[in-house]
Each structure stands twice: as C-alpha cells, then as structure tokens.
C-alpha positions in Angstrom: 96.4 86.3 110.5 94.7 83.6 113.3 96.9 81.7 115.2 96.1 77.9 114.5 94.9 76.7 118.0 94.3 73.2 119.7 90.8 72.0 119.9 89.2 70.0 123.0 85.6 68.6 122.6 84.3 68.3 126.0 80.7 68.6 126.8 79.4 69.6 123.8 81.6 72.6 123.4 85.0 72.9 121.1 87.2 74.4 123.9 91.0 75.8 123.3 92.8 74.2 126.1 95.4 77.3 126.1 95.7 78.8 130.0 95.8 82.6 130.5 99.8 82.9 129.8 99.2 80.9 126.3 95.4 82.8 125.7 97.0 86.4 126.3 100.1 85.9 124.1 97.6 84.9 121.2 95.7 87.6 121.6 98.6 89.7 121.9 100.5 89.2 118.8 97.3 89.6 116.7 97.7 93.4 114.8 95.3 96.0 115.2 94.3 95.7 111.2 93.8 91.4 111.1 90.2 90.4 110.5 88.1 90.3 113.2 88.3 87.1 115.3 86.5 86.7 118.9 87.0 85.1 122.2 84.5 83.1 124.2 84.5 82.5 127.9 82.3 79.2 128.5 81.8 79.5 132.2 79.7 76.4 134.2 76.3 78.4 132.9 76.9 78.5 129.4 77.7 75.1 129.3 74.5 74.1 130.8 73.0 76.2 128.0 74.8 74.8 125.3 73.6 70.9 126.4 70.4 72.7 126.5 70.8 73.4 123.1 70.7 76.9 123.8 70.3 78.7 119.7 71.7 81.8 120.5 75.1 80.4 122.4 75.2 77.6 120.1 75.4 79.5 117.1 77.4 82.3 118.1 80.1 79.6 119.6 80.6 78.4 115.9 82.4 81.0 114.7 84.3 81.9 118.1 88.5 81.5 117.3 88.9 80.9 121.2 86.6 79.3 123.4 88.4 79.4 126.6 87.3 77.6 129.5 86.1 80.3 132.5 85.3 77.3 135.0 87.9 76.6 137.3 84.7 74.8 139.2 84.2 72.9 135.7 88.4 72.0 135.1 88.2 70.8 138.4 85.4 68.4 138.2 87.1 67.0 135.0 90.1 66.6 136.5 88.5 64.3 139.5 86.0 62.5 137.3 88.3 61.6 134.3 87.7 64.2 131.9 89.9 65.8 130.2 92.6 67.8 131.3 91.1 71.9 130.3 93.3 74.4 132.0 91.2 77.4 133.5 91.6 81.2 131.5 89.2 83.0 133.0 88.0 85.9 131.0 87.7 88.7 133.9 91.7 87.7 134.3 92.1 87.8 130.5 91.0 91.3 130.6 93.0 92.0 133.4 96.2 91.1 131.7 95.5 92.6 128.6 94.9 95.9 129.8 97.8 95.4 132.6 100.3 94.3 130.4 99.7 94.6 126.4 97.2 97.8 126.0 99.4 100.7 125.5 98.2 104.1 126.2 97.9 104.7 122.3 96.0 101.4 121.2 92.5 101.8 119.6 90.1 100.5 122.2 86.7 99.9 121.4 84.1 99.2 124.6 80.5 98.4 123.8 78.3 98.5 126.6 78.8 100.0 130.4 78.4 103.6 130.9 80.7 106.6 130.8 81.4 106.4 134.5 83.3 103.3 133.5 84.6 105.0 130.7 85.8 107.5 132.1 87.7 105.0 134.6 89.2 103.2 132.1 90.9 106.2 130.9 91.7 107.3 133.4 93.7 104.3 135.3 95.1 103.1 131.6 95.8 106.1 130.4 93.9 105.8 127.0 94.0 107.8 124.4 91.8 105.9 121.8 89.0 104.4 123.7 86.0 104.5 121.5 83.0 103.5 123.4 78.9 102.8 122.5 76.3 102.3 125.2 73.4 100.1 123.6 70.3 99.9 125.4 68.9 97.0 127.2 67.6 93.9 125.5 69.8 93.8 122.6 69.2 90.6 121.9 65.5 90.9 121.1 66.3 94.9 119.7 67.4 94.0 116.2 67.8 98.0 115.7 70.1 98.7 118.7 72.2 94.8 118.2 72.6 96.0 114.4 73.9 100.1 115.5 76.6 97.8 117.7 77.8 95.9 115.2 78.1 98.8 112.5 80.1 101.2 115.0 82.5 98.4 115.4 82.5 98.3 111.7 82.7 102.2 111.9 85.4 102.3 114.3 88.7 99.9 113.9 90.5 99.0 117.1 92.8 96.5 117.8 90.4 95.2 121.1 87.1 95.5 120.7 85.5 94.5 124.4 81.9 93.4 124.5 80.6 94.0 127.9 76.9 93.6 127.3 76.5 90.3 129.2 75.6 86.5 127.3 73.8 85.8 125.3 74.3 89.3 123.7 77.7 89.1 123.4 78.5 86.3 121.8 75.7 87.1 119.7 76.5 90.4 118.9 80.3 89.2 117.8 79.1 86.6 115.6 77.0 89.6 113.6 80.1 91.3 113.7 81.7 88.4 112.6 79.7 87.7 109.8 78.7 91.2 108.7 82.7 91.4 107.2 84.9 94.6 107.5 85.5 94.5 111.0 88.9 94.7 112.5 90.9 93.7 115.5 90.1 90.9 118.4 86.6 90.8 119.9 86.3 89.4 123.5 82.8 88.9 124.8 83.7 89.9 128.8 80.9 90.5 130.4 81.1 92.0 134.0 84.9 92.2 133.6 85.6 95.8 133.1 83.7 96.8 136.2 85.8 94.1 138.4 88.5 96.5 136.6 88.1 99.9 137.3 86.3 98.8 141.2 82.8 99.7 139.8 81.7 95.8 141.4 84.2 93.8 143.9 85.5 90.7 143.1 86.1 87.9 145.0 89.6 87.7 147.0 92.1 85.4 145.1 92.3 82.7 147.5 88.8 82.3 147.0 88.9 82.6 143.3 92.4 79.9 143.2 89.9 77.5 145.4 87.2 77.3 142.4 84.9 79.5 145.2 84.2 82.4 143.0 80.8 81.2 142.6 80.2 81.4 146.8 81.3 84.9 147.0 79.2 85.7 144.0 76.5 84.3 146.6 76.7 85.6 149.3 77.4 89.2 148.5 74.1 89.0 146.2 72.1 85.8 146.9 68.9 87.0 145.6 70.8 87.7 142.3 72.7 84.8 141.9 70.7 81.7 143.8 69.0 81.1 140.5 72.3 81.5 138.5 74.2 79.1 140.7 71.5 76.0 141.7 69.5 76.5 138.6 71.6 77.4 135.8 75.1 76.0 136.6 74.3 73.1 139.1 73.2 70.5 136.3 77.2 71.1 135.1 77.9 68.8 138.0 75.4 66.0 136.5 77.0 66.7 132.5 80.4 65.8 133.9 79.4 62.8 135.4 77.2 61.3 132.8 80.6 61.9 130.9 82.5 60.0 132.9 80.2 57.2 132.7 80.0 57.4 129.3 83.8 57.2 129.0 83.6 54.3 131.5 81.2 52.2 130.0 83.1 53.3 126.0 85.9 51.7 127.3 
C-alpha cells in the first residue's frame, strides 16, 4: 500500500511538501513485501535540469511516489521571493534516519552501487544481517547491459530498502526501470553520495553550515575543482527560475 501524499507544483517539478519527520514515517510504515515505490531528492541541480527539460530526470520523476525537496538553498529562496512554502528533507538526512532509527539489524537491505569497503561499513556500524549489495560499473546510464543486471537483482533480491547510490541521472533512472519492469518489492530511494557521508567514507559539512543552507560552500571549498561547475553552472540558474516565478506570480495577480 502507498501512502496518499500532498502534491506541490513548483518549478516545474510535483514536489511532496512532507519534512524529514513526516518523509521518514512514510517510508517507515511501508512493509518489506508492498510494490515497489521510490523516492526522489530534487536538489538546486536537478531542478535546473528539469527546466532544461532534462529526458532522463524528467521521465524518471513521473513515476517517483516522493519527490522531496533536498534544497534548503531552494526552500529558502521561495520563502523570501513568494513562492511557496516547501519544507527541506534532505535525502543524505533521510538516509541517516532510516538507518539510525527504523533499519533493524534483521531488515533486507539492498545497496546498488559503492564498493565492499562501504559495504562492509555498513555492516558493520548497523549491524546488518541482510544487506544484499551489487556494484554496477560506470556509465550505467549509456550501459543498457549493466542498467538492466541492476534492475533484475533488485527484482532477484526483495528487501524492504532498496538504496540506489549510483549518482543522478542513473538513479532515478534506474528506479523507474525497476519501477516499470513490475515484481520488485520494498521502497527505492535514489541517495546518491549519502551512504559514504554514513559510514565516514567522504566528510560532510558541519551542521551549522548545513542549517545555514551553506552545504553548497563547503562542498566548494573542500573540492573546488569538482564542484565550481556543479555550483555556478549547474545550480546558479535556480536563483533566476525562482525569480522569474515570482514575477510571474506578481504580474498573475
């Protein structure tokens, strides 16, 4: 069974307006053996995608039961520039909580993507004893072979969390296939770096920066030649979006 959720159109993407409390308990209550359903983490980038009619978010956002908003830089900006109000349920703390505080030690776990370092980490600071994990190459999304062995060892392997950590595009991607290819169990959430923040495989910014909407300048400075492109290429135009919204909404009225 899916919990029947709000729906907030902002930006050209159907967010759930739930905040991590409200996100984890719906994730939470759904049992190991319901159909699969996924969860989407639109973050300033992918939104920037999506305007740009990106196919391979667009798509695989249709069929996502959560779209939660990652952004605390984008809830901000529509909170000062009359949007709407979209509380912040970031998916590296979604995946925190879950495995701090619903995961028990005898849950099936399914992880595609990482390695078996992390692996091995997650069993070993959880306590798992049904972790089933896949390691897909790179380029998945161009690999139809290796995106299509993903989806059938979800298929092949029922679990109540199934976390994709194989970055976006693929992700989202990859749980739409799942998705759509029927059979599937559990709840998929497309996570990227988040289960390396986890077991202290990559450093993540300290929470007053992260409260402060600054993730994004820690991201930077620890690896600008990484994320330069990410942050004044790829996200920057979300500040432009929210305006043109608000004029829009101005001039509507």
């Amino acid at each position: 069974m899916i919990r029947a959720v709000p729906v907030l159109p902002y930006l050209g993407v159907a967010f759930t307006p739930l905040g991590l409390d409200e996100a984890a308990a719906a994730v939470a209550e759904r049992p190991a053996d319901a159909p699969f359903a996924y969860v989407v983490t639109p973050n300033a980038q992918h939104v920037v995608r999506i305007n740009r009619a990106d196919p391979d978010l667009t798509t695989a956002y249709r069929d996502a039961w959560l779209r939660l908003c990652d952004s605390r830089v984008l809830a901000l900006l529509a909170r000062l520039l009359g949007g709407p109000a979209l509380p912040a349920a970031a998916g590296s703390d979604l995946t925190a909580r879950l495995f701090r505080s619903v995961i028990r030690p005898d849950d099936t776990v399914t992880v595609v993507g990482g390695d078996a370092e992390m692996a091995e980490r997650l069993r070993g600071i959880y306590g798992l004893r049904a972790l089933q994990c896949h390691f897909p190459p790179m380029g998945l999304l161009r690999d139809d072979a290796a995106m299509r062995a993903c989806v059938d060892f979800v298929a092949a392997h029922p679990a109540r969390f199934v976390f994709l950590a194989v970055g976006t595009p693929q992700g989202e991607a990859m749980a739409q296939r799942i998705f759509r290819h029927g059979g599937a169990t559990g709840t998929g959430l497309c996570i990227g770096a988040s289960l390396l923040f986890l077991t202290g495989q990559s450093r993540r910014a300290p929470l007053w920066m992260r409260r402060l909407a600054l993730e994004w300048l820690y991201r930077l400075l620890a690896d600008p030649r990484r994320h330069f492109r990410r942050v004044f290429v790829e996200s920057l135009p979300l500040v432009g979006l929210v305006a043109a919204d608000r004029l829009r909404r101005a001039f509507g009225r």
